[in-house]
C-alpha positions as CSV (number, residue, x, y, z in Angstrom):
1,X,14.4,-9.2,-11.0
2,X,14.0,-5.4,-12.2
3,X,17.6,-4.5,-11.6
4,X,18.5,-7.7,-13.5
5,X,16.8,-6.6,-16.5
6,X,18.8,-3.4,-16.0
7,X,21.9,-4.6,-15.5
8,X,22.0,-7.2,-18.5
9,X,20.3,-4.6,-20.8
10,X,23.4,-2.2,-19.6
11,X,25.9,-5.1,-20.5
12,X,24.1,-6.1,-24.0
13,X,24.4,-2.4,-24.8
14,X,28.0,-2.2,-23.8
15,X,28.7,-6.2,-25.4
16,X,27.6,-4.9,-28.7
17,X,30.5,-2.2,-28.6
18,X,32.8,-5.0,-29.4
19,X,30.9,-6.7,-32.0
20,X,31.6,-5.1,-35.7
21,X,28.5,-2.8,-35.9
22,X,28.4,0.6,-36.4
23,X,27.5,1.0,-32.6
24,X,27.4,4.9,-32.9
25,X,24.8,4.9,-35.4
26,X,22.8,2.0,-33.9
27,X,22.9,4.2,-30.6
28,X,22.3,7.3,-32.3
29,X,19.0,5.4,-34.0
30,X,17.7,4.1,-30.4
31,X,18.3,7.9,-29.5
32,X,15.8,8.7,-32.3
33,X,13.6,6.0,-32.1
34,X,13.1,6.8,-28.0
35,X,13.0,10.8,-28.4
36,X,10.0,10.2,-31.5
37,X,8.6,7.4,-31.1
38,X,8.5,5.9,-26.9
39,X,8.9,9.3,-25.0
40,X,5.5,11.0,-27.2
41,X,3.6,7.6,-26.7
42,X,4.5,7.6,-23.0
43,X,3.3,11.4,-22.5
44,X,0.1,10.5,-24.9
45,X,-0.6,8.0,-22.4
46,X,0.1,9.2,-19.0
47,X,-0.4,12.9,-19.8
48,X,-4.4,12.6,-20.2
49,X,-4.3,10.5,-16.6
50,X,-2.5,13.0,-14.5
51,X,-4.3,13.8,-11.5
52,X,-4.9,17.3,-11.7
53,X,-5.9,18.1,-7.8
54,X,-4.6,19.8,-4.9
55,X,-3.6,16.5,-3.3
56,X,-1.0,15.9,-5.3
57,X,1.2,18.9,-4.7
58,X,3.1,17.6,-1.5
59,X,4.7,14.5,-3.3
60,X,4.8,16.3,-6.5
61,X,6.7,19.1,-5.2
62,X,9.6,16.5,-4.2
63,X,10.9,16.7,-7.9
64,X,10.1,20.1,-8.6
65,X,12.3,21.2,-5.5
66,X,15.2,18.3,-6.4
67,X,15.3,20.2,-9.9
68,X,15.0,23.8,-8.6
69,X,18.2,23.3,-6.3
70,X,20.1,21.4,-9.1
71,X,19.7,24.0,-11.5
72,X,21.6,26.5,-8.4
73,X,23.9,23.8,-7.7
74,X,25.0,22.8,-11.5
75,X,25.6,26.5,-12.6
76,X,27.7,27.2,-9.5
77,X,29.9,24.2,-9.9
78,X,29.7,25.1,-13.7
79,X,31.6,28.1,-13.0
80,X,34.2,26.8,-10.5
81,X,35.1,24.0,-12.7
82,X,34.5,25.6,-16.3
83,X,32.1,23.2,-17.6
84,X,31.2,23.7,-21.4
85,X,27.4,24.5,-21.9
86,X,27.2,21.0,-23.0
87,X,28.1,19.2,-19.7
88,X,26.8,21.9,-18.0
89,X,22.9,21.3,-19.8
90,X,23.6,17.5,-19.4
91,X,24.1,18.0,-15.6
92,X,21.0,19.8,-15.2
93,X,19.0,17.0,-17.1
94,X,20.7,13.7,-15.7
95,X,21.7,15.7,-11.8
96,X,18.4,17.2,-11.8
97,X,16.2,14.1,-12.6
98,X,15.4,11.2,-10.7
99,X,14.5,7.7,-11.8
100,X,11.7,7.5,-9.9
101,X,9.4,4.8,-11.5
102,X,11.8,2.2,-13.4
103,X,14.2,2.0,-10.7
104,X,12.2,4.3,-8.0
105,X,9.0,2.1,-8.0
106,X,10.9,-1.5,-7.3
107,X,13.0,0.0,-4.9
108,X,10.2,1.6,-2.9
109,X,8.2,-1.6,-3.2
110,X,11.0,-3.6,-1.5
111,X,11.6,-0.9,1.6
112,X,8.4,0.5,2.0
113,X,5.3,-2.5,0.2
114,X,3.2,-1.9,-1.9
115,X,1.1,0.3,0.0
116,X,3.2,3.1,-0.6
117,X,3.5,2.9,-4.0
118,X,0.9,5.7,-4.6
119,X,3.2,8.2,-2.9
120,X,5.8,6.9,-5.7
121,X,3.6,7.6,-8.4
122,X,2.7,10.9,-7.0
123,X,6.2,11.6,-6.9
124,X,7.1,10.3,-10.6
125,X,4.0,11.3,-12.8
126,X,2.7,14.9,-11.4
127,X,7.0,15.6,-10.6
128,X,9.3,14.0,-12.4
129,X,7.7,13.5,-15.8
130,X,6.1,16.9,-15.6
131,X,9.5,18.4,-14.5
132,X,11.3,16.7,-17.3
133,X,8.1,18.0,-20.2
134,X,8.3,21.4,-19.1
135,X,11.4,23.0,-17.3
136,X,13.8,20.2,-18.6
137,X,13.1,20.8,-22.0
138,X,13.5,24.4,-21.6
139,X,17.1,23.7,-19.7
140,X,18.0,21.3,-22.5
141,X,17.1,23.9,-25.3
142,X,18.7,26.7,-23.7
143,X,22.0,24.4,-23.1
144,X,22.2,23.5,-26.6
145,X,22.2,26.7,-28.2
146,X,25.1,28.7,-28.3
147,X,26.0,31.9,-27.1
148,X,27.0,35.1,-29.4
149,X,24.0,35.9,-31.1
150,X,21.4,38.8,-29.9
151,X,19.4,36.9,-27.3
152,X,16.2,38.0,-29.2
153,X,17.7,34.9,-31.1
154,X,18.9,33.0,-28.7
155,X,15.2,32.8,-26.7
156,X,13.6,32.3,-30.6
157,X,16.1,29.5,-31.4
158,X,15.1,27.8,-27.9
159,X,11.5,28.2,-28.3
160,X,11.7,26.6,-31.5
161,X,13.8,23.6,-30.2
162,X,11.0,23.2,-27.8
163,X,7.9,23.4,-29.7
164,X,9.5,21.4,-32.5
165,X,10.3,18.7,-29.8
166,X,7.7,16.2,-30.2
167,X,7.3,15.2,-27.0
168,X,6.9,18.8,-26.0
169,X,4.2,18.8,-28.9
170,X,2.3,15.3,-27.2
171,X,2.6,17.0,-23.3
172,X,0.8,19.7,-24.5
173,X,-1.8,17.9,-26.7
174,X,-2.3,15.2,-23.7
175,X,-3.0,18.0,-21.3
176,X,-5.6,19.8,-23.5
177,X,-7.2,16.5,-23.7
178,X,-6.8,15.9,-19.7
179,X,-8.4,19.9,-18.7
180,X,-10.8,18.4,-21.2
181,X,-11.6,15.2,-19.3
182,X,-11.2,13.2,-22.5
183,X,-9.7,9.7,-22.0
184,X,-8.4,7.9,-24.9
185,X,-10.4,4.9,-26.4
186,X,-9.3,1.3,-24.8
187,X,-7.6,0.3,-28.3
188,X,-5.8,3.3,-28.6
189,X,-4.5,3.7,-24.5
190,X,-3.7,0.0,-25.1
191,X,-1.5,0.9,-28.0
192,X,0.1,3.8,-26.5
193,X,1.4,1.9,-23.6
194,X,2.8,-1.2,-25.8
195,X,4.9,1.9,-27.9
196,X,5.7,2.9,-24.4
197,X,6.8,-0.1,-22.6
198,X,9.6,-0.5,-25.2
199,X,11.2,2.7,-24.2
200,X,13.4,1.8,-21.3
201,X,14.7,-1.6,-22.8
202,X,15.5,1.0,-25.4
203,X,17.2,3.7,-23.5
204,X,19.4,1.6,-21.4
205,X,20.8,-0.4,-25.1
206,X,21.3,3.2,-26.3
207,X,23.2,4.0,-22.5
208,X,25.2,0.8,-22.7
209,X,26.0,1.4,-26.5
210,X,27.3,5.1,-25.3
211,X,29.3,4.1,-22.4
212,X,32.9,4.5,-22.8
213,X,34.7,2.5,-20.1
214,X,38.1,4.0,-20.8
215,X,36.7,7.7,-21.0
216,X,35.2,7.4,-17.0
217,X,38.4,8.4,-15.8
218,X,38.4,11.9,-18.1
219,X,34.5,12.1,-17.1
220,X,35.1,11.7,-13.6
221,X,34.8,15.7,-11.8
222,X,31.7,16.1,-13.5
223,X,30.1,12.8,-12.8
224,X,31.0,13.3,-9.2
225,X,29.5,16.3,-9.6
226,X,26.2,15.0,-10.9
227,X,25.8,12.0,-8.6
228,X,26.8,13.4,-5.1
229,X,24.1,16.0,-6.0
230,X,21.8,13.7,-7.5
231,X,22.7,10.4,-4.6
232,X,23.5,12.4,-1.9
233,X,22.2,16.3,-1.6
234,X,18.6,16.1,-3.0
235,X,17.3,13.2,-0.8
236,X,19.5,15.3,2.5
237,X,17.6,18.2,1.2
238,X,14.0,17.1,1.0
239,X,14.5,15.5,4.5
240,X,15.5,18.5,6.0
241,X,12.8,20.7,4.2
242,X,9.8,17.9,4.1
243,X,11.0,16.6,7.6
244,X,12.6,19.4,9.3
245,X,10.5,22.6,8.1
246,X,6.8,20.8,7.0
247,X,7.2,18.2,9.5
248,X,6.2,15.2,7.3
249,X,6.3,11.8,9.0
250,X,6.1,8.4,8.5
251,X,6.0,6.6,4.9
252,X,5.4,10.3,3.0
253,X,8.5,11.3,4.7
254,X,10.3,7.9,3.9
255,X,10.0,7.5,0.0
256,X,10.2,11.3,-0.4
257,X,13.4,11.1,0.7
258,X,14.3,7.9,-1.5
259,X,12.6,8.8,-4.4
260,X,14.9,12.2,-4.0
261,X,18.2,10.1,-4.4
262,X,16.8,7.7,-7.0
263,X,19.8,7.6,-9.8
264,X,19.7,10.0,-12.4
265,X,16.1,9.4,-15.1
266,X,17.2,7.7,-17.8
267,X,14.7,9.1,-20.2
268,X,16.8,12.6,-19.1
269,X,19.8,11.3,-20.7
270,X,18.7,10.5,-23.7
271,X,16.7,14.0,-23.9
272,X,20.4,15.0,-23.3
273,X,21.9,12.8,-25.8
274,X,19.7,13.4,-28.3
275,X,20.0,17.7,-27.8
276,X,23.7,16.9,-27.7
277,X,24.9,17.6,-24.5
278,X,27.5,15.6,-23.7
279,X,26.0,11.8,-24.9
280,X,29.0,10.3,-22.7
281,X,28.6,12.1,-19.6
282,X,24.7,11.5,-20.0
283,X,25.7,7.6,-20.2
284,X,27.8,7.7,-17.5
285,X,25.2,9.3,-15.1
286,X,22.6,6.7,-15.9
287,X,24.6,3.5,-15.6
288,X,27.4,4.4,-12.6
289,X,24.2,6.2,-10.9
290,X,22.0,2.8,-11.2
291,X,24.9,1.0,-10.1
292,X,25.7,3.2,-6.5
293,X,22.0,3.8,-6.2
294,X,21.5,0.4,-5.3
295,X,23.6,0.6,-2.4
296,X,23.2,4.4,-1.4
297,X,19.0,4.2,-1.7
298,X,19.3,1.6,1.1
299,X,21.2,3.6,3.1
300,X,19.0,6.2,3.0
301,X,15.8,4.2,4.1
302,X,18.2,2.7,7.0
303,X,19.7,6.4,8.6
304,X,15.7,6.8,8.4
305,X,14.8,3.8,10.4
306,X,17.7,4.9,12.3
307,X,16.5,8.5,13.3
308,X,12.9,7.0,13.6
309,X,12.0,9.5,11.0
């Protein structure tokens, strides 16, 4: 039922490109309203809950790797194929990140039960949100500055992009308050996850708003870029590093490896949208990633049971 929500909020998104709205300021609005209002209510909320223990760093560390490699593999295909600095930082957001809870958790419910669902959540909250708060901002800024000034400005210009970035500003706020041990009252954590629960419905009208069927075609070398990385190379690469070097086994091993080649985040694209690195490419990812993820996520878990790993 999850991936039918997706799907239909994709197609309302890309329906109400035909209707006479001004469908580049409505998605430039859901943009906004996700980036200030859903993404610093999310990280309010989760940010104060994050387990902060040693126990986490094995399942954490399954994003922070995924990212580290795609920032190596985006700048070397970057330079092959003479990417801008806009598709370039949109790669590194939408290649780098997976969709580990909206898409990840469902997914890992149905292969794996619920019993593994903690591994998931290891995976998303300590990895993938923290990955996106911290390093992906800092990608996203550098991307969207330009070149040609004294890079005494250049590294000024980015840290102000970040620090002005208000879910930056809420990360940091929410993890003062976690090293604290401060929880939020009931009313308030009750409020912050309603603002929050609106952002994906949100995100994927903004995706489907940004979508450009007849522009796929002109997109297509750096969307095959992003999603053999992001489908196909980070899941083969935690195997071999989590199997093959640590010699994880069983479930850990399993939804690592999933969670790995989850589509791109979609929360990602919109960071990228919103910075403006190439809004179309970012659109692209999310919704053609979704779509092949649901057959290449499957496969993965299968060549698993396969290999009895």
């Amino acid at each position: 039922m999850t991936f039918f929500w997706i799907l239909l909020a994709l197609a309302t998104g890309q329906g109400l490109r035909y209707l006479p709205l001004r469908y580049d300021t409505l998605a430039k609005g859901l943009n906004t309203y996700v980036l200030w209002v859903c993404l610093p209510a999310l990280t309010l909320a989760m940010g104060v809950k994050l387990p902060l223990e040693w126990s986490i760093l094995l399942p954490a560390s399954v994003a922070w790797l995924s990212f580290a490699v795609a920032t190596l593999w985006v700048v070397l295909v970057s330079k092959i194929w003479h990417f801008d600095r806009a598709t370039t930082g949109c790669l590194l957001l939408t290649a780098g990140l997976g969709n580990t809870s909206f898409v990840g958790f469902p997914l890992i419910r149905w292969l794996y039960g619920e019993d593994s669902l903690w591994i998931a959540l290891l995976i998303d909250q300590p990895g993938s949100f923290l990955v996106l708060s911290t390093l992906g901002l800092m990608g996203a800024a550098y991307y969207a500055e330009g070149q040609g000034r004294p890079v005494g400005e250049q590294l000024k210009a980015i840290a102000g992009r970040i620090v002005r970035f208000p879910p930056f500003v809420c990360f940091a706020l929410a993890l003062f308050l976690n090293v604290q041990g401060w929880q939020w009252p009931n009313g308030v954590a009750a409020g912050l996850t309603a603002i929050a629960a609106t952002l994906t419905p949100a995100a994927l009208l903004a995706v489907g708003l940004q979508v450009q069927i007849k522009q796929l075609s002109a997109l297509k070398t750096p969307l095959m870029v992003g999603l053999v990385y992001r489908l196909g190379l980070a899941p083969l690469l935690v195997w071999g590093v989590y199997g093959g070097l640590l010699g994880v086994q069983g479930n850990l091993l399993g939804v690592s490896v999933l969670e790995a080649g989850m589509a791109p985040m979609i929360t990602g694209s919109i960071v990228a949208a919103g910075m403006g690195l190439n809004p179309a490419l970012a659109s692209a990812m999310v919704s053609v990633g979704i779509a092949v993820s649901l057959i290449t996520v499957p496969l993965w878990f299968w060549v698993l049971q396969w290999v009895g790993a």
